[in-house]
C-alpha positions as CSV (number, residue, x, y, z in Angstrom):
1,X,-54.6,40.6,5.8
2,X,-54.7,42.4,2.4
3,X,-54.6,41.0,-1.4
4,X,-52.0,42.1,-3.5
5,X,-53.6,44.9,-6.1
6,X,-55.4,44.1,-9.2
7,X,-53.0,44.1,-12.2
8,X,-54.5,46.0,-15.0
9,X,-53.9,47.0,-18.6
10,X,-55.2,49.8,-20.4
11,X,-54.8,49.8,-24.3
12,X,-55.3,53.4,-25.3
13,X,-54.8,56.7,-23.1
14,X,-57.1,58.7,-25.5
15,X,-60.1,61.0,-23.7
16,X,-61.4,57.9,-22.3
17,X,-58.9,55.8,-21.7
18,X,-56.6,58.3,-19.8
19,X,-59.6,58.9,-17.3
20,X,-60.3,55.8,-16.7
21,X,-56.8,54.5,-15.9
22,X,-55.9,57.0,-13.8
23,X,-58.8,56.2,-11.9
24,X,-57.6,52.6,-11.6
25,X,-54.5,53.6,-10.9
26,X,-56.4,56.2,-7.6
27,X,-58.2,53.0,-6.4
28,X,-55.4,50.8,-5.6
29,X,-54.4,49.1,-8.8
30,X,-51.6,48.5,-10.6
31,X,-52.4,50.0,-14.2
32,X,-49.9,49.5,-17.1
33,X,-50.7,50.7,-20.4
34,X,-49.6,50.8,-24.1
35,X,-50.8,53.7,-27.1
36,X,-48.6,54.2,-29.6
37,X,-50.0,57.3,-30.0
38,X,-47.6,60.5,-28.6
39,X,-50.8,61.2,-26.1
40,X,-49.6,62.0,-22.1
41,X,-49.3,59.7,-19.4
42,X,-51.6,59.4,-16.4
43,X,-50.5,60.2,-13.0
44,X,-49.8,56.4,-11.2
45,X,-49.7,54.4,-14.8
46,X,-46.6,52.6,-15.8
47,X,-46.5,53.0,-19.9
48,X,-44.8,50.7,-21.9
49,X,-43.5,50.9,-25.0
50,X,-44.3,47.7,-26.3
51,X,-48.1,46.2,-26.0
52,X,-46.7,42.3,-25.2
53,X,-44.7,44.2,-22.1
54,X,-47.8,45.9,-20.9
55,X,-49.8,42.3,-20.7
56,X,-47.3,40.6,-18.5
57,X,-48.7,39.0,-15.9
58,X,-52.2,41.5,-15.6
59,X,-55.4,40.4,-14.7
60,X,-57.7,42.6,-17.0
61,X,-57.2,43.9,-20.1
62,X,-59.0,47.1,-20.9
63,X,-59.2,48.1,-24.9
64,X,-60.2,51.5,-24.8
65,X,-60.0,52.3,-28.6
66,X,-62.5,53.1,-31.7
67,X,-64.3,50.6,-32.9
68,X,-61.6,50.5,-35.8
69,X,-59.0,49.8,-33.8
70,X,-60.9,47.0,-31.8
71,X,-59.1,44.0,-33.3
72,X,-55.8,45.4,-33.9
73,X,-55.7,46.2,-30.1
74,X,-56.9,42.5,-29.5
75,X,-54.6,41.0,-31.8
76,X,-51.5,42.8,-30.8
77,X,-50.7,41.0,-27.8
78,X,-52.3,38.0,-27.7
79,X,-49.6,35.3,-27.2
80,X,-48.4,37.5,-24.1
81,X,-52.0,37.0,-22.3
82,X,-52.0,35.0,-19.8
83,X,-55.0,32.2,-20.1
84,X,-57.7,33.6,-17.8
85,X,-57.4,36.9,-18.1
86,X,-60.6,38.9,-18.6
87,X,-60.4,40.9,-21.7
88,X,-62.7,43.8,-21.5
89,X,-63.5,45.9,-25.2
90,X,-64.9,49.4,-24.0
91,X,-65.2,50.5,-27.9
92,X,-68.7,51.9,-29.4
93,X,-68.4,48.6,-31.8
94,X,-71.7,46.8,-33.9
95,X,-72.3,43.9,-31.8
96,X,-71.0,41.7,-35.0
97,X,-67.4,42.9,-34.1
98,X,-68.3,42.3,-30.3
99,X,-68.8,38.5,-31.2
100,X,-65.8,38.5,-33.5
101,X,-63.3,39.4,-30.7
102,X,-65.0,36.8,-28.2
103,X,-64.7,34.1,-30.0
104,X,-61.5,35.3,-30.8
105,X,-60.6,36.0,-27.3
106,X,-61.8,32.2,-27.0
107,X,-59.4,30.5,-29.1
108,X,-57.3,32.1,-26.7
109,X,-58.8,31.0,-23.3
110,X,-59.5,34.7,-22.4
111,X,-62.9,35.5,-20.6
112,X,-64.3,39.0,-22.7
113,X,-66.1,41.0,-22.2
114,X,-68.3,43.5,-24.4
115,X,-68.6,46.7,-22.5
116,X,-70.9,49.9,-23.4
117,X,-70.2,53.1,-21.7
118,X,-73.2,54.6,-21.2
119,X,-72.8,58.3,-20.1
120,X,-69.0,60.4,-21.1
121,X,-66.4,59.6,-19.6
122,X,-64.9,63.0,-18.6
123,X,-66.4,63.7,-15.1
124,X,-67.1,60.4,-14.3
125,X,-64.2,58.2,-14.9
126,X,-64.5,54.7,-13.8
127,X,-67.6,55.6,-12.6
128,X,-69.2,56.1,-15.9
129,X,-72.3,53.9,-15.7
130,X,-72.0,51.2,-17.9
131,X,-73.1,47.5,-19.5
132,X,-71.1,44.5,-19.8
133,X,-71.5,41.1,-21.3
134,X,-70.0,38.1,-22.5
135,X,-68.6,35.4,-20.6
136,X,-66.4,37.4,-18.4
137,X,-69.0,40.0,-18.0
138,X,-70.1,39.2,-14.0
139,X,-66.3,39.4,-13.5
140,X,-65.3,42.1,-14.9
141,X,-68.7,43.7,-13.2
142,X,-67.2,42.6,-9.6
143,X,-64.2,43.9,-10.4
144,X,-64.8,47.3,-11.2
145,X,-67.1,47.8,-9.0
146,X,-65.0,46.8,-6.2
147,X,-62.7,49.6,-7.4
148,X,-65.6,52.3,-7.5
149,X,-66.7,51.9,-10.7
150,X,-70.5,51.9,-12.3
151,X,-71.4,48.2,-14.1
152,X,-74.2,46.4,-14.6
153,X,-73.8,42.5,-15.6
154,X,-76.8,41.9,-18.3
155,X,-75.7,38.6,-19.8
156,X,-72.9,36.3,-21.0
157,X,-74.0,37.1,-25.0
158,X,-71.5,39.2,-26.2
159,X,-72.5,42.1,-28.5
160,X,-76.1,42.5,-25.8
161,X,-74.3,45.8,-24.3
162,X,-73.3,46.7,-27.6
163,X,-76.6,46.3,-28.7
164,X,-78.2,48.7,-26.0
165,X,-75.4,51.5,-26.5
166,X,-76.6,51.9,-29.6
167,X,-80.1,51.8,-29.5
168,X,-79.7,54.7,-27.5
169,X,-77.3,56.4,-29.6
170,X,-80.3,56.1,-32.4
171,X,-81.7,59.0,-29.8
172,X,-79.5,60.6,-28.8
173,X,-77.2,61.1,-31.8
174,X,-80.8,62.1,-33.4
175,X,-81.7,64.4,-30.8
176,X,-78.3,66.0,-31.5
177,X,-78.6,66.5,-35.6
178,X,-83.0,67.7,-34.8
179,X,-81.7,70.3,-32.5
180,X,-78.4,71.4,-34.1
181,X,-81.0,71.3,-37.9
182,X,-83.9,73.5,-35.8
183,X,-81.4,75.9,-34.2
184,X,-79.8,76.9,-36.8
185,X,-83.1,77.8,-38.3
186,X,-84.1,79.5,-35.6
187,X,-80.9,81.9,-35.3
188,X,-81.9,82.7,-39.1
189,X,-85.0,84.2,-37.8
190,X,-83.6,85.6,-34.8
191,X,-84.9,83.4,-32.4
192,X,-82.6,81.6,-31.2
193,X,-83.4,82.9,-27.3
194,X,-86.1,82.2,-27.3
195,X,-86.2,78.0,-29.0
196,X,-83.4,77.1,-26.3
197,X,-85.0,78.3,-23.3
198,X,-88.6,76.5,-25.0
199,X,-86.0,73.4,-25.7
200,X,-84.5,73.4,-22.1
201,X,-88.1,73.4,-20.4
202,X,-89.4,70.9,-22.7
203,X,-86.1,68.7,-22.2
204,X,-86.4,69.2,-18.2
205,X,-90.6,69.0,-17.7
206,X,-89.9,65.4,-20.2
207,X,-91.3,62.1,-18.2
208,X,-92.6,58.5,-18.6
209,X,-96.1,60.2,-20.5
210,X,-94.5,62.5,-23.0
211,X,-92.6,59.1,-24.0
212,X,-95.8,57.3,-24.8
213,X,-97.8,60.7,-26.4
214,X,-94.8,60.8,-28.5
215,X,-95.0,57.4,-29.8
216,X,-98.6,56.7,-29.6
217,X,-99.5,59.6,-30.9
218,X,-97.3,59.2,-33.9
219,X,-99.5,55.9,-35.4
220,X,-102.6,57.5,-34.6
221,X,-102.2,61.1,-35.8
222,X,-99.9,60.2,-38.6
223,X,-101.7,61.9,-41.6
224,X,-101.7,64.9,-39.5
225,X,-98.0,64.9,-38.6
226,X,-96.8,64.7,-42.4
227,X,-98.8,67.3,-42.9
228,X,-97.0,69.4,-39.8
229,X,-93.5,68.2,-41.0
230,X,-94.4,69.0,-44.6
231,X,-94.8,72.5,-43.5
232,X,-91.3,72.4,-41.4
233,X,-89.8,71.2,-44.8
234,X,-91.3,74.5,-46.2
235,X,-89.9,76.3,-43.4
236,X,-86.3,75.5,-43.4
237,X,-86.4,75.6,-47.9
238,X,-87.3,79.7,-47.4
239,X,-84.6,79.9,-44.7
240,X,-81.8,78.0,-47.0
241,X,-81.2,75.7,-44.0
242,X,-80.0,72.0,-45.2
243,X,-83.1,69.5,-43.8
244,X,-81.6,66.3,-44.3
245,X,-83.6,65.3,-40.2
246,X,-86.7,67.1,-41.1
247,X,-86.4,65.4,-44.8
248,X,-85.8,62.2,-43.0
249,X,-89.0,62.4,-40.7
250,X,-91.3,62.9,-43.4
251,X,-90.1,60.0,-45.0
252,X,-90.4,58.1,-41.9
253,X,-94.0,58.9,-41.2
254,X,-94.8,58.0,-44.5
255,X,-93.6,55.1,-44.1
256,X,-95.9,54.3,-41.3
257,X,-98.4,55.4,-43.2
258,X,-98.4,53.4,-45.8
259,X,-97.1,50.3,-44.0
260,X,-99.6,50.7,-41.5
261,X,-96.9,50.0,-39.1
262,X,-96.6,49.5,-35.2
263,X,-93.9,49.1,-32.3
264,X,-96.0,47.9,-29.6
């Protein structure tokens, strides 16, 4: 005996979105999708040129969109939902907007689901790890996963996998602006070389400890820091390299200086 295939629909065939429903489309199901946007069609979708036409009769809803497009894509099809139907917002959205379109999803007897992907997309696909929650977050979880894909259930509060996105992103994004701020002083000097191949063994040789000597070692050797950073300010002033990260960490450890603050 075998089950008739999961009807999907993908708003938005973007970098994303054209991955991922292709890859829905590979495992078995059938994937319908609406963009308004002149963007190709994925191998196996059926595209629509109306968004009410791509919601008949699916199962899921995927909104694979920017964050500024979140309720537009929501609100475009509602009264052709069906009741039920798990309603899945994959955009990098503030957890505020996460609750907005769950309680508007509500009103509407939809299950949502707030969904942080938590890795890119391209390469990956459906299998691009990832968080859900909200009150259709276990479903949606069983769902994809059944289908190959890489979710983790972490609550029925919408705007929790939100949340954890972009905590990370705080790093990460960081990371990006310190390293693209350091190398481009360091290709002024001429070493560029050598500060990505120190970066790339630093990066690799990183672990649980460095974590905690980075932290930890902040509060307790904070005078001594500024005093390092100060210097790095210096640095990048002779070079003529813009410093707003470097200008941003002094202010930050003087700020736990003076507020005598801690995380722990």
């Amino acid at each position: 005996m075998t089950s008739d295939p999961l009807r999907v629909t993908v708003f938005g065939l973007g970098e994303a979105g054209s991955v991922i429903a292709a890859d829905l489309a590979k495992a078995g199901s059938e994937v319908h999708a609406y963009d308004p946007a002149p963007v190709p069609t994925p191998e196996g979708v059926i595209r629509h040129n109306a968004p009410g036409r791509a919601v008949d009769g699916s199962e899921m809803v995927l909104a694979i969109t920017a964050a500024a497009d979140a309720e537009q894509a929501m609100t475009q099809a509602l009264a052709e939902i069906e009741q039920g139907t798990i309603y899945a917002d994959l955009s990098t959205a503030p957890p505020a907007l996460k609750v907005v379109l769950s309680e508007t999803a509500a009103r509407h007897d939809l299950d949502s689901v707030d969904v942080a992907l938590m890795g890119t997309v391209p390469g990956r696909g459906l299998a691009t790890p990832s968080l859900a929650s909200g009150p259709g977050a276990a479903r949606y979880a069983a769902a994809i996963n059944a289908l190959g894909g890489c979710v983790e259930a972490i609550g029925k509060r919408p705007g929790d996998a939100a949340a954890r996105k972009l905590l990370r992103s705080i790093v990460t994004k960081g990371l990006t602006a310190l390293l693209v701020e350091a190398m481009e002083a360091a290709k002024k000097r001429g070493d560029t070389e050598w500060l990505w191949q120190h970066l790339v063994e630093f990066i690799s040789d990183a672990d649980e400890s460095l974590l905690d000597r980075f932290i930890a070692g902040t509060f307790q050797h904070v005078d001594r820091r500024i005093i390092e950073m100060e210097s790095a300010q210096d640095l990048l002033e002779s070079l003529a390299v813009a410093s707003p990260m470097t200008t941003a960490t002094v202010e930050s450890l003087q700020r736990i200086r003076s507020d005598g603050m801690s995380i722990r």
